[in-house]
Each structure stands twice: as C-alpha cells, then as structure tokens.
N, CA, C and O atoms as a Tripos MOL2 file, in Angstrom:
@<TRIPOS>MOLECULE
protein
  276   275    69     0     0
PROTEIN
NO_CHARGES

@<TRIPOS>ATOM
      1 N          25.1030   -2.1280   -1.3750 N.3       1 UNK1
      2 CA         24.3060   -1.0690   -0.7790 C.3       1 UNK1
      3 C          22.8320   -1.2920   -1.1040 C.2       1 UNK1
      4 O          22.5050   -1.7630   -2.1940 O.2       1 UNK1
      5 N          22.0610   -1.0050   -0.2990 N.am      2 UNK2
      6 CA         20.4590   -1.4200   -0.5510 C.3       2 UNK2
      7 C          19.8100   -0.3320   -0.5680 C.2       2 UNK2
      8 O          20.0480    0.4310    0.3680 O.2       2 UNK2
      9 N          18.9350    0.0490   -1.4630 N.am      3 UNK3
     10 CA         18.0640    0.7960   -1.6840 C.3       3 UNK3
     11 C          17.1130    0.9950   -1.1790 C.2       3 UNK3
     12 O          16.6720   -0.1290   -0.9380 O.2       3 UNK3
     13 N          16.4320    1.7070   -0.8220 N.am      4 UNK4
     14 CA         14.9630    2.6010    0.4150 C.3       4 UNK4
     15 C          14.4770    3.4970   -0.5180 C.2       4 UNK4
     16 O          15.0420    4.4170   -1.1100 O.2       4 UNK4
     17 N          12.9930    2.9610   -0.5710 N.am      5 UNK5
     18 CA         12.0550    4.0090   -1.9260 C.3       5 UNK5
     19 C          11.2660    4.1010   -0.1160 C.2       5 UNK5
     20 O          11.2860    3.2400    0.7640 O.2       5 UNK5
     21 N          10.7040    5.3550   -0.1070 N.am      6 UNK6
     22 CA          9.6440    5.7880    0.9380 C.3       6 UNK6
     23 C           8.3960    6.4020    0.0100 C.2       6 UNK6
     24 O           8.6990    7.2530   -0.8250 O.2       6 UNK6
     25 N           6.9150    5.9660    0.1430 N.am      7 UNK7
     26 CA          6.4050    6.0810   -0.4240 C.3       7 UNK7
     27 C           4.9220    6.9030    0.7920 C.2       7 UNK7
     28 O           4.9550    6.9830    2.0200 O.2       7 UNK7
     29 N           4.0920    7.2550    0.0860 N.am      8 UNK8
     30 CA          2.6620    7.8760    0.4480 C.3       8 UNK8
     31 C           1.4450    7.5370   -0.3050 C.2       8 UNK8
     32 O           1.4040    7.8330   -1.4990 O.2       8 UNK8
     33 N           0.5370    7.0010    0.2070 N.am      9 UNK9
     34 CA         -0.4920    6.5080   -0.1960 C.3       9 UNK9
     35 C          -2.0020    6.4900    0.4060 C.2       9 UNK9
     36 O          -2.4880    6.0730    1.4580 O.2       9 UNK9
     37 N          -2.4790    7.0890   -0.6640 N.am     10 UNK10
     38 CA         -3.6790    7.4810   -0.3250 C.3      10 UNK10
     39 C          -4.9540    6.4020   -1.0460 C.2      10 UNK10
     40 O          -5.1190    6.3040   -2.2620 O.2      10 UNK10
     41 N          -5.6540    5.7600   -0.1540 N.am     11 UNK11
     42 CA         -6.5390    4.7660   -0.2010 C.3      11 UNK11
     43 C          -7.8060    5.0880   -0.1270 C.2      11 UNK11
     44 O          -7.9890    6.2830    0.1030 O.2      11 UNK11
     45 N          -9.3690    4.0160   -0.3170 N.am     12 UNK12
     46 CA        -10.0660    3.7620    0.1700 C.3      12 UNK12
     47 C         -10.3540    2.3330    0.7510 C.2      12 UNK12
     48 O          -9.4760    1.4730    0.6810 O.2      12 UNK12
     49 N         -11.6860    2.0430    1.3770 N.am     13 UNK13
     50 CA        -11.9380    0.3230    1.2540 C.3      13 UNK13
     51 C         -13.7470    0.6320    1.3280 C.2      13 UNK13
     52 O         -14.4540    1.4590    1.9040 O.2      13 UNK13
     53 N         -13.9670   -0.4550    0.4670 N.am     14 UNK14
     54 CA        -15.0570   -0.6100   -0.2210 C.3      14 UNK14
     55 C         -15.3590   -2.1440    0.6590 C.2      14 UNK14
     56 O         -14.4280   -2.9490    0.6600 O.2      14 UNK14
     57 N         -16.5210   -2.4820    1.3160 N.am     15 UNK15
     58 CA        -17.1040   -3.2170    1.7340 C.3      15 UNK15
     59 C         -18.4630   -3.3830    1.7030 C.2      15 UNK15
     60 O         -19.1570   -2.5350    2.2640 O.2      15 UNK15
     61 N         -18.9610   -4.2940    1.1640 N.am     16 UNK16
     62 CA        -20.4030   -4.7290    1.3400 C.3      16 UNK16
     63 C         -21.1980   -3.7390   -0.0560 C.2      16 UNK16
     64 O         -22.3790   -3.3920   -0.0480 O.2      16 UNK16
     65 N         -20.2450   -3.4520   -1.1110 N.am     17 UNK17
     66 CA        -20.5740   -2.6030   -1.9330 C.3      17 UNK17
     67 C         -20.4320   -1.0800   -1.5760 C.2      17 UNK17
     68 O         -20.9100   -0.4190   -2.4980 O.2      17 UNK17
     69 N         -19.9790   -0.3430   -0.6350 N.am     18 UNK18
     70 CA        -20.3170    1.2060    0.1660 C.3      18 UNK18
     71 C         -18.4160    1.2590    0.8060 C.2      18 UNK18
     72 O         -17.6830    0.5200    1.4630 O.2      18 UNK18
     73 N         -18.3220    2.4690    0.1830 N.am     19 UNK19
     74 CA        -16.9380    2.8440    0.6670 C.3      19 UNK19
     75 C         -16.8330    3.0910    2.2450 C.2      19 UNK19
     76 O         -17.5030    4.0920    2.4960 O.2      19 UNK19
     77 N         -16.3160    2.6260    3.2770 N.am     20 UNK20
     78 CA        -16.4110    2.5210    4.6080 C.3      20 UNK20
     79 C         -15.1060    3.4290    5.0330 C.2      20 UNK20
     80 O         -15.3890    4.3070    5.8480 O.2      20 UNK20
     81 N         -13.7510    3.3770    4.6340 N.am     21 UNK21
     82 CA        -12.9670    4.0980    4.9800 C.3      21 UNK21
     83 C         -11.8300    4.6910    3.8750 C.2      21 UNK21
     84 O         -11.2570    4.0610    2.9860 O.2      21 UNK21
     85 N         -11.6960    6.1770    4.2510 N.am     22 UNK22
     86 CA        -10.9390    6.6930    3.3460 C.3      22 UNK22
     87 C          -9.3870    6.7620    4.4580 C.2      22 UNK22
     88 O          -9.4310    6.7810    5.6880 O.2      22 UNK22
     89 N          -8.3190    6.7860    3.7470 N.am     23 UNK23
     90 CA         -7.1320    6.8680    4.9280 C.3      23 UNK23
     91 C          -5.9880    7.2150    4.1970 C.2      23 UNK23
     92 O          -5.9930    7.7070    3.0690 O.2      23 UNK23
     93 N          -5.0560    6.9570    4.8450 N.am     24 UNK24
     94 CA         -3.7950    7.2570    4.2300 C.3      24 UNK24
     95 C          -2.3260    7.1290    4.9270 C.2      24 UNK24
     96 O          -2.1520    7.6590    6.0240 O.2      24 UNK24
     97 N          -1.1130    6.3140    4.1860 N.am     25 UNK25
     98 CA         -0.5930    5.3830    5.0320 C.3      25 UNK25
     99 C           0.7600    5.7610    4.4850 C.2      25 UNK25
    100 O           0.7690    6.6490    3.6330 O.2      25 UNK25
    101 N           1.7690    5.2820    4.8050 N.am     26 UNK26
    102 CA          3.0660    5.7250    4.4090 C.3      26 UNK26
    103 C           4.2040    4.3920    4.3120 C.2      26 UNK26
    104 O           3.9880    3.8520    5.3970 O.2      26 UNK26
    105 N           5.2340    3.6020    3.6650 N.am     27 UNK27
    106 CA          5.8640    2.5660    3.5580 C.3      27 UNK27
    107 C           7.0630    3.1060    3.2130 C.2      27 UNK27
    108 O           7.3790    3.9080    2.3350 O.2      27 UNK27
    109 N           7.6720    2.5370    4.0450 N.am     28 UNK28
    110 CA          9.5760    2.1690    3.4910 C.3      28 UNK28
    111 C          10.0860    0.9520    2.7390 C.2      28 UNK28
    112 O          10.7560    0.1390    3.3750 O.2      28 UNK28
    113 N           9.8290    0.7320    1.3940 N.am     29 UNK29
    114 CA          9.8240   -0.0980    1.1050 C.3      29 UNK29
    115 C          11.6990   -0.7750    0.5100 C.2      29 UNK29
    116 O          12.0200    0.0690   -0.3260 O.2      29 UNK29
    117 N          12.2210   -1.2360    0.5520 N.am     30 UNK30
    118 CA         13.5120   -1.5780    0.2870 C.3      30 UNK30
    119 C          13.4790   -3.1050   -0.4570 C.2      30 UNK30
    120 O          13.0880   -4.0710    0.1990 O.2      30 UNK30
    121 N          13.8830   -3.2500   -1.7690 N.am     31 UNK31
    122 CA         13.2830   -4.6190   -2.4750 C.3      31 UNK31
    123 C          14.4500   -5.8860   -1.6870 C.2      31 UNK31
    124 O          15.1620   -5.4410   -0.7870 O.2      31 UNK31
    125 N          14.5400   -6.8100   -1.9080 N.am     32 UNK32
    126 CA         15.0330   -8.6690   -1.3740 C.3      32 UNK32
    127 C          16.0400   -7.9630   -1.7150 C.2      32 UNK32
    128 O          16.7140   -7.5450   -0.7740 O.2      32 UNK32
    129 N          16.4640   -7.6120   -3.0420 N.am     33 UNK33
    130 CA         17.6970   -7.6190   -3.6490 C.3      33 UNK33
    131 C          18.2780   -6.8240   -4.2360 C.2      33 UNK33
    132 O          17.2770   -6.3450   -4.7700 O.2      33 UNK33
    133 N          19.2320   -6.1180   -4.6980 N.am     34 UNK34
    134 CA         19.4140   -4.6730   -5.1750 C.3      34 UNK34
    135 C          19.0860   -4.4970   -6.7860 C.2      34 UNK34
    136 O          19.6110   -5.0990   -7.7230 O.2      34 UNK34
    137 N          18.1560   -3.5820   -6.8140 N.am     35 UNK35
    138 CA         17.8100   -3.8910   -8.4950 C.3      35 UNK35
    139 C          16.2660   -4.5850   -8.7740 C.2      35 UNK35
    140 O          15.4750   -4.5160   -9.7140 O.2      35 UNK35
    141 N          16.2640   -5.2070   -7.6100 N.am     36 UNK36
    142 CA         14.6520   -5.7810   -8.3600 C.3      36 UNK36
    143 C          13.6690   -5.3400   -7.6600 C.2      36 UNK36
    144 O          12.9080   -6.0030   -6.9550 O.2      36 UNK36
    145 N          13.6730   -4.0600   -7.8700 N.am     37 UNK37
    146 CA         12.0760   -3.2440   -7.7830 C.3      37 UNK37
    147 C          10.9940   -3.8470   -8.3050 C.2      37 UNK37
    148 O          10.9460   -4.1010   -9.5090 O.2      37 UNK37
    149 N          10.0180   -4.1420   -7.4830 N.am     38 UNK38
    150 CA          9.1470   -4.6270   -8.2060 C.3      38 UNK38
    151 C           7.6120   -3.9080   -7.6320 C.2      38 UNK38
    152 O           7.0170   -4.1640   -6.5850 O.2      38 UNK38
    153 N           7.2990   -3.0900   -8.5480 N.am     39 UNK39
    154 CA          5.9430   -2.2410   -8.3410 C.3      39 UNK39
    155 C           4.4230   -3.4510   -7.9910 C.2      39 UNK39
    156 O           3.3860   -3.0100   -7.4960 O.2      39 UNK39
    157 N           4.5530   -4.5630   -8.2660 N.am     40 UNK40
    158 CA          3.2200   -5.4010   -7.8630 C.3      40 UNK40
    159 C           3.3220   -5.9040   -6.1410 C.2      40 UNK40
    160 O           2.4550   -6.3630   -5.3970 O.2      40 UNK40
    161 N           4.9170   -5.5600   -5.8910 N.am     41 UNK41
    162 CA          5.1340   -5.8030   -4.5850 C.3      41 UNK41
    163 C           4.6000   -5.0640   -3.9000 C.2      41 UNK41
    164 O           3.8160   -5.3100   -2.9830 O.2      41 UNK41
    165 N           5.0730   -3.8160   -4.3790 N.am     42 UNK42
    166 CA          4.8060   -2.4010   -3.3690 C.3      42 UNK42
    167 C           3.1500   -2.3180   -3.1590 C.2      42 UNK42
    168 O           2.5590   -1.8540   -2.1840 O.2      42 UNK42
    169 N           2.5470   -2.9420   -4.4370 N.am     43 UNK43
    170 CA          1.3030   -1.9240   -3.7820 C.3      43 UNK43
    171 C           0.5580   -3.2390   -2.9900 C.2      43 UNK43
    172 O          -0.4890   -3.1370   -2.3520 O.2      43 UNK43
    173 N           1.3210   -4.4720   -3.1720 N.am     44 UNK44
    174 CA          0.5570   -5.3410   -2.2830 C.3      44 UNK44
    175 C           0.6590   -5.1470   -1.1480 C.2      44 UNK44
    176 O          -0.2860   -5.3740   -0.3930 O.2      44 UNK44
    177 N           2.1950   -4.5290   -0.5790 N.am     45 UNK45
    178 CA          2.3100   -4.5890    0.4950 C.3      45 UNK45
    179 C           1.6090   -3.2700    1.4470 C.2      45 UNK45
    180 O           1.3690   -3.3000    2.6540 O.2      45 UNK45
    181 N           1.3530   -2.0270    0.3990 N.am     46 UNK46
    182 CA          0.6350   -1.0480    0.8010 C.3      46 UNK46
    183 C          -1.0870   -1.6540    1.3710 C.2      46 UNK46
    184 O          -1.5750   -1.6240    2.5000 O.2      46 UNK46
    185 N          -1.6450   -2.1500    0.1080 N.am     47 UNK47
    186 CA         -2.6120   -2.5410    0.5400 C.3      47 UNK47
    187 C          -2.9990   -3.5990    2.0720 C.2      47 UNK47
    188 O          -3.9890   -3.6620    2.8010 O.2      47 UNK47
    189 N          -1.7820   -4.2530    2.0620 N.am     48 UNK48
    190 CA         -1.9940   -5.3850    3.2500 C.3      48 UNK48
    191 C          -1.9090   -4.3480    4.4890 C.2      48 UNK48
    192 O          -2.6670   -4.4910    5.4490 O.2      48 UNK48
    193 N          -1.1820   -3.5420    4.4480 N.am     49 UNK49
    194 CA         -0.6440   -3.1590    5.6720 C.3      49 UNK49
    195 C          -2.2120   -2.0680    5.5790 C.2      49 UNK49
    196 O          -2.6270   -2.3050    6.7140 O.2      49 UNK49
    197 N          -2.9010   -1.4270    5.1820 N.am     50 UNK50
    198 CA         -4.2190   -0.4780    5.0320 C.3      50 UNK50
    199 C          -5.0740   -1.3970    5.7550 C.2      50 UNK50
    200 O          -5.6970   -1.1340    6.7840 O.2      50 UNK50
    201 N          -5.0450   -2.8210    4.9460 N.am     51 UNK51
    202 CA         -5.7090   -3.6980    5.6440 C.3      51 UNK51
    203 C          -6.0280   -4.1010    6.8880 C.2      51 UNK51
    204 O          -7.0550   -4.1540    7.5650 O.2      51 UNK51
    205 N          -4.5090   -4.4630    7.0630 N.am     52 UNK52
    206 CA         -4.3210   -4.9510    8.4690 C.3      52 UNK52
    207 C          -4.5770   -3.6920    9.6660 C.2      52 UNK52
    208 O          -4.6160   -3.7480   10.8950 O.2      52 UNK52
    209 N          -4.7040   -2.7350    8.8530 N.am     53 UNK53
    210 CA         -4.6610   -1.2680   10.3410 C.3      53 UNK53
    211 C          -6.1810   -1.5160   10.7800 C.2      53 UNK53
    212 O          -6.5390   -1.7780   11.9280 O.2      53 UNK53
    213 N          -7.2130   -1.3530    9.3860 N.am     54 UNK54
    214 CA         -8.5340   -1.7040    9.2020 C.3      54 UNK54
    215 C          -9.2570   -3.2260    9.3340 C.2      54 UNK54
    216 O         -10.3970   -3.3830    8.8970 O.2      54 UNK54
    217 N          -8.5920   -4.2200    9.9010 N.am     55 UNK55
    218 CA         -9.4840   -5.1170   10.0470 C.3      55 UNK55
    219 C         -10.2910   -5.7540    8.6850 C.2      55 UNK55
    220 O         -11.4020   -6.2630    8.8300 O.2      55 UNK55
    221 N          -9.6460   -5.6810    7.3730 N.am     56 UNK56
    222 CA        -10.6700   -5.8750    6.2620 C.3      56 UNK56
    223 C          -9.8440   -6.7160    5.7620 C.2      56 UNK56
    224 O          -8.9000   -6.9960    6.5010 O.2      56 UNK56
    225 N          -9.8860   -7.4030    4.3830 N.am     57 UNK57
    226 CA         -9.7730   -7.8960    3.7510 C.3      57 UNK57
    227 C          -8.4810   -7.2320    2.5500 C.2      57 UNK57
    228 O          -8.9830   -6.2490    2.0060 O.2      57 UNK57
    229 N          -7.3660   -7.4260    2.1370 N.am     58 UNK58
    230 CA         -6.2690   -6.9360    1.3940 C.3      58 UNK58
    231 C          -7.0350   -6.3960    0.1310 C.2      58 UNK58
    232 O          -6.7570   -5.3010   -0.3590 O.2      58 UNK58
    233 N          -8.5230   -7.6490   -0.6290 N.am     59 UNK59
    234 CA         -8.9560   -7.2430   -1.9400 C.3      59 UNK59
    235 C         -10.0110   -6.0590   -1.7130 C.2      59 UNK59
    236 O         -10.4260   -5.3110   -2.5980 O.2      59 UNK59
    237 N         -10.2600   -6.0380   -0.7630 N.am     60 UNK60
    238 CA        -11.2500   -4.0840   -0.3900 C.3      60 UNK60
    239 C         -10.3620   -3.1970   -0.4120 C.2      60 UNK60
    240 O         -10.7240   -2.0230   -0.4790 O.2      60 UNK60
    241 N          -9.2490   -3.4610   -0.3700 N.am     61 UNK61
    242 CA         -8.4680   -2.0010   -0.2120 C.3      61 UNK61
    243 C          -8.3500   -1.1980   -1.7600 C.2      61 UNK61
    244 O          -8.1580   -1.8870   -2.7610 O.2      61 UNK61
    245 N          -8.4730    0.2110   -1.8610 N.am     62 UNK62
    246 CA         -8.1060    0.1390   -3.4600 C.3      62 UNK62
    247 C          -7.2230    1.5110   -3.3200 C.2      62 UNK62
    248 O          -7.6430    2.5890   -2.8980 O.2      62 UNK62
    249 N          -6.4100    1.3270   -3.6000 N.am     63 UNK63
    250 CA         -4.9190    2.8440   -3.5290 C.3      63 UNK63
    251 C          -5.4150    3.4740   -4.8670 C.2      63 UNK63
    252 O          -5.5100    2.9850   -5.9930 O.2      63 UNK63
    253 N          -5.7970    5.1290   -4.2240 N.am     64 UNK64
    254 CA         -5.9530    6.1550   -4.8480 C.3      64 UNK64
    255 C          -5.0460    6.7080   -5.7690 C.2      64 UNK64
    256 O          -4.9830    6.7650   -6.9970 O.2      64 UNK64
    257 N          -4.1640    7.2120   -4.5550 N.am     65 UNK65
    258 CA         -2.6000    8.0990   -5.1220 C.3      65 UNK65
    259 C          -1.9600    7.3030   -4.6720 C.2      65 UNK65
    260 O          -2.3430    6.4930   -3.8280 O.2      65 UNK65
    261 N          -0.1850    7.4200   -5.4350 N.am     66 UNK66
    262 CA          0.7360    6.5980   -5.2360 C.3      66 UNK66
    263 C           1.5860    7.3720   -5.2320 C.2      66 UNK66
    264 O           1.8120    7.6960   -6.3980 O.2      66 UNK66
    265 N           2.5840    8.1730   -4.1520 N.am     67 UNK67
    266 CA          3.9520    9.0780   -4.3280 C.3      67 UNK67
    267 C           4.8360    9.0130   -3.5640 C.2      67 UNK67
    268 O           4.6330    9.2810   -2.3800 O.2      67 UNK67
    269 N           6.4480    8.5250   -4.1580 N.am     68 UNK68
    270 CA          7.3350    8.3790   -3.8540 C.3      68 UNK68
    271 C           7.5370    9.5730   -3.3290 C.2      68 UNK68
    272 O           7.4970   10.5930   -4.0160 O.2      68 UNK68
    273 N           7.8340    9.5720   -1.7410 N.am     69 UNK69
    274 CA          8.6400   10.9150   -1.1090 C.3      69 UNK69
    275 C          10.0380   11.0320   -1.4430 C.2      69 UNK69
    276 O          10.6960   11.9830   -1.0220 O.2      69 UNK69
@<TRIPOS>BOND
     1     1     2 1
     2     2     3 1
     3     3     4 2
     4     3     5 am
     5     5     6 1
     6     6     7 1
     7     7     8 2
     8     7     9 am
     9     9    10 1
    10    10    11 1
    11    11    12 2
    12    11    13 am
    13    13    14 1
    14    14    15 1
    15    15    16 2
    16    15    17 am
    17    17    18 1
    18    18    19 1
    19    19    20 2
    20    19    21 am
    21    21    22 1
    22    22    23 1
    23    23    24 2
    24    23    25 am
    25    25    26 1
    26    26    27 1
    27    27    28 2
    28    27    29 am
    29    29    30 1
    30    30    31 1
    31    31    32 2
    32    31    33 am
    33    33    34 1
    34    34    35 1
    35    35    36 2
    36    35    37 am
    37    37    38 1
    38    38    39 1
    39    39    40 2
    40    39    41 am
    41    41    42 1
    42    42    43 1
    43    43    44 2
    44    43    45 am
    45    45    46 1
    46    46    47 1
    47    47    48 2
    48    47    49 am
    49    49    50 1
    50    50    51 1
    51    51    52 2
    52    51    53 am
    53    53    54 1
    54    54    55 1
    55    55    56 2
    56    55    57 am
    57    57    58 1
    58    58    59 1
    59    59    60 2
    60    59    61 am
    61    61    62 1
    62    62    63 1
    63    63    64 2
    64    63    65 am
    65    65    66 1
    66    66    67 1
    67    67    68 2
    68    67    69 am
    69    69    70 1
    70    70    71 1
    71    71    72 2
    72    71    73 am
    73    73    74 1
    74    74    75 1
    75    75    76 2
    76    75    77 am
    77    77    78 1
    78    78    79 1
    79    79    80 2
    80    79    81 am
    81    81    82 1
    82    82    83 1
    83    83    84 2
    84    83    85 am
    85    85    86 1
    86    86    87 1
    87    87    88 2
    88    87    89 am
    89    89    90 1
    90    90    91 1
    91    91    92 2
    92    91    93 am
    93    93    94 1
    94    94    95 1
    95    95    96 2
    96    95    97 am
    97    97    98 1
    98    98    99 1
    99    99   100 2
   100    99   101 am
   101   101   102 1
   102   102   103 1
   103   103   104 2
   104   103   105 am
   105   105   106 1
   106   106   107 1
   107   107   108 2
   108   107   109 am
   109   109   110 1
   110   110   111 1
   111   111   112 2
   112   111   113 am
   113   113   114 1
   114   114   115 1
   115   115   116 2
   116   115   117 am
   117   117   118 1
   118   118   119 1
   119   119   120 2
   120   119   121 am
   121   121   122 1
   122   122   123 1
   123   123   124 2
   124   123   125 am
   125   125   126 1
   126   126   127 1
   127   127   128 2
   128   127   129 am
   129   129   130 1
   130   130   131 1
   131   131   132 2
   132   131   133 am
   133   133   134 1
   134   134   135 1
   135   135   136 2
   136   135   137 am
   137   137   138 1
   138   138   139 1
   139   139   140 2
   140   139   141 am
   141   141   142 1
   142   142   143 1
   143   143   144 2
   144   143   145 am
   145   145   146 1
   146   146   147 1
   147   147   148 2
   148   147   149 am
   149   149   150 1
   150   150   151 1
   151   151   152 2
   152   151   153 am
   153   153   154 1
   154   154   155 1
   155   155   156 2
   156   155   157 am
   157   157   158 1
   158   158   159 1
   159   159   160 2
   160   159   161 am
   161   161   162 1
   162   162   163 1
   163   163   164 2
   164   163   165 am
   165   165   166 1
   166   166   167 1
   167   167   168 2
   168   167   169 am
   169   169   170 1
   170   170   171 1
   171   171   172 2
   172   171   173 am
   173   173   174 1
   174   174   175 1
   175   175   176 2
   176   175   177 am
   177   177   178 1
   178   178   179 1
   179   179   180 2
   180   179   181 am
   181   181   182 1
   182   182   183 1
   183   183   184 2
   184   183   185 am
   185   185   186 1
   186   186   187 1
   187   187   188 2
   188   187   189 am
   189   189   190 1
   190   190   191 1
   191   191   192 2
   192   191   193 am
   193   193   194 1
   194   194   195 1
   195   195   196 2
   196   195   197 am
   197   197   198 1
   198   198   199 1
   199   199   200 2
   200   199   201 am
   201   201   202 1
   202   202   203 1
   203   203   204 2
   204   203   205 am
   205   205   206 1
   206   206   207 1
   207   207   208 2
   208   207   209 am
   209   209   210 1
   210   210   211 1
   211   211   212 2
   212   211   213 am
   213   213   214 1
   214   214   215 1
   215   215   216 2
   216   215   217 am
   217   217   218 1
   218   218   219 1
   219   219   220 2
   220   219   221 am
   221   221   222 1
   222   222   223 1
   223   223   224 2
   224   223   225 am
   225   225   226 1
   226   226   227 1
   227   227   228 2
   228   227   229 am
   229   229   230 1
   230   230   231 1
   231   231   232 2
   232   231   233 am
   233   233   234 1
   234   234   235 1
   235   235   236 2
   236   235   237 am
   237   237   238 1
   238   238   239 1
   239   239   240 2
   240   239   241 am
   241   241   242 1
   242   242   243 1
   243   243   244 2
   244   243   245 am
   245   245   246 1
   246   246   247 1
   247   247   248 2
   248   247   249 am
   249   249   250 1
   250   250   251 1
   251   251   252 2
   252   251   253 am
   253   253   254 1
   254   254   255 1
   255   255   256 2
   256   255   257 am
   257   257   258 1
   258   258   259 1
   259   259   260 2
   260   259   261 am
   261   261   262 1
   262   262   263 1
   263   263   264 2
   264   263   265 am
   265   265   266 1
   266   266   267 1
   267   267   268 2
   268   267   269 am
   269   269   270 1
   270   270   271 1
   271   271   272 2
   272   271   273 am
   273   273   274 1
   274   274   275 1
   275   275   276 2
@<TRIPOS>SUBSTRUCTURE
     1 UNK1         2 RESIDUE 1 A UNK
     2 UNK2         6 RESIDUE 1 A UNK
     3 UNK3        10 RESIDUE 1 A UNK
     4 UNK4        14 RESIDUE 1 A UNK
     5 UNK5        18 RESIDUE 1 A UNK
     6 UNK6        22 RESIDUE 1 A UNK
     7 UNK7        26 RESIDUE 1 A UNK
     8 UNK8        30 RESIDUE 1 A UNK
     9 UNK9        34 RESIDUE 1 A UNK
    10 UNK10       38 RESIDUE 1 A UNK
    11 UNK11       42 RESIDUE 1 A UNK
    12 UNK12       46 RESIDUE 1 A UNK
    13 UNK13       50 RESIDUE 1 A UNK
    14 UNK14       54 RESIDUE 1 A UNK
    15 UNK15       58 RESIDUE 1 A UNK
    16 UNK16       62 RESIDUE 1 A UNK
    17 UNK17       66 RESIDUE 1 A UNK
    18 UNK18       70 RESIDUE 1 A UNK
    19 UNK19       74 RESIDUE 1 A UNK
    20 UNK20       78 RESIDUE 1 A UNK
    21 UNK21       82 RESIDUE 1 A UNK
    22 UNK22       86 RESIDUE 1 A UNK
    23 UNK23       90 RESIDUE 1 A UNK
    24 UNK24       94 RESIDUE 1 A UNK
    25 UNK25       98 RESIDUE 1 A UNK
    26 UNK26      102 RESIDUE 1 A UNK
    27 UNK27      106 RESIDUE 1 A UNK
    28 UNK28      110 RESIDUE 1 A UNK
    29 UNK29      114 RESIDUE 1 A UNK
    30 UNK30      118 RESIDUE 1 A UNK
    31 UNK31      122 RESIDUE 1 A UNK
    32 UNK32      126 RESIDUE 1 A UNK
    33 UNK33      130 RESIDUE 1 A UNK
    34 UNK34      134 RESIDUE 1 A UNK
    35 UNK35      138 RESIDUE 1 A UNK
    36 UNK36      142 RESIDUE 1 A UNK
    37 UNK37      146 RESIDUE 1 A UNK
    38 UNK38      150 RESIDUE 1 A UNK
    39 UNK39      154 RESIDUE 1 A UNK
    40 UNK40      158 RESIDUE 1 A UNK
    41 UNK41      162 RESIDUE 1 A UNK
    42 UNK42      166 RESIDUE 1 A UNK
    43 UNK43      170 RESIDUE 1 A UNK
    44 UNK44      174 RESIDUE 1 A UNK
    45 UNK45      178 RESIDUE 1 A UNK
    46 UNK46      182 RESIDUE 1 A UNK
    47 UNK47      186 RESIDUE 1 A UNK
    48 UNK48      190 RESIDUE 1 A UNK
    49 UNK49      194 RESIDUE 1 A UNK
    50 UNK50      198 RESIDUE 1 A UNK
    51 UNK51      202 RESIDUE 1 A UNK
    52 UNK52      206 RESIDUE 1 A UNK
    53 UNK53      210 RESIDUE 1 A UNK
    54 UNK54      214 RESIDUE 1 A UNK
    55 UNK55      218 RESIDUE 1 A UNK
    56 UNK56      222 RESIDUE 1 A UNK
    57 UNK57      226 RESIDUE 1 A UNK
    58 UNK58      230 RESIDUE 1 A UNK
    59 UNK59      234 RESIDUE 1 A UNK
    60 UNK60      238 RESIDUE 1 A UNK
    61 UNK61      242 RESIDUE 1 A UNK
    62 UNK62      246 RESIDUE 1 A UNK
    63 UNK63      250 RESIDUE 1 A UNK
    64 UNK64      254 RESIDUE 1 A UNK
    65 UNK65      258 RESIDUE 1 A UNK
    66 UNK66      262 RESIDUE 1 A UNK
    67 UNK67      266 RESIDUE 1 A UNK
    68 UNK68      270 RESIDUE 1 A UNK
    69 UNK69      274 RESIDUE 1 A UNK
C-alpha cells in the first residue's frame, strides 16, 4: 500500500536581491517506496514546481510555511 502526504505551502521568490512574488501552492506527494519519506525531497519538489509556475530559478524560491493537510 503506498502512502499520500498532501501538503500546503506558502512561499516567496527573491530575485535580483527584491522579493518579486509571494504565492502559495499545494503537493501530493507519495515517496518511490513505502517508508522512505524523505523531507529534502518534498521541499525540493515544492520549490521546483513554485518555480516552474513562476518562470525563475528552483534556488529563488524560499518556502515560508510548510503544512501537511
């Protein structure tokens, strides 16, 4: 059986030194394998996906709040 963490996340992104966008995004995250949660995953993948909505760069993104629904 595989596990589903749903999460909420509240971001900014910082570019050129000046915070450009504040937002807020939501993930279903479910790990490779049952048991190996791995929290450096999650917030990479939060950040990429903030990214990718925004056109920026994954290392501008910086997650505010972090809450498991």
């Amino acid at each position: 059986m595989s596990a589903h963490y749903f999460y909420f996340a509240d971001y900014e992104i910082l570019v050129g030194g000046r915070f450009i966008v504040w937002g807020q995004t939501t993930l279903d995250y479910a790990p490779a394998e049952p048991g190996a949660f791995d929290p450096a995953e999650l917030l990479n993948r939060i950040r990429s996906q903030a990214a990718n909505e925004h056109g920026v760069e994954r290392d501008e993104v910086r997650v505010r709040n972090l809450s498991r629904l």
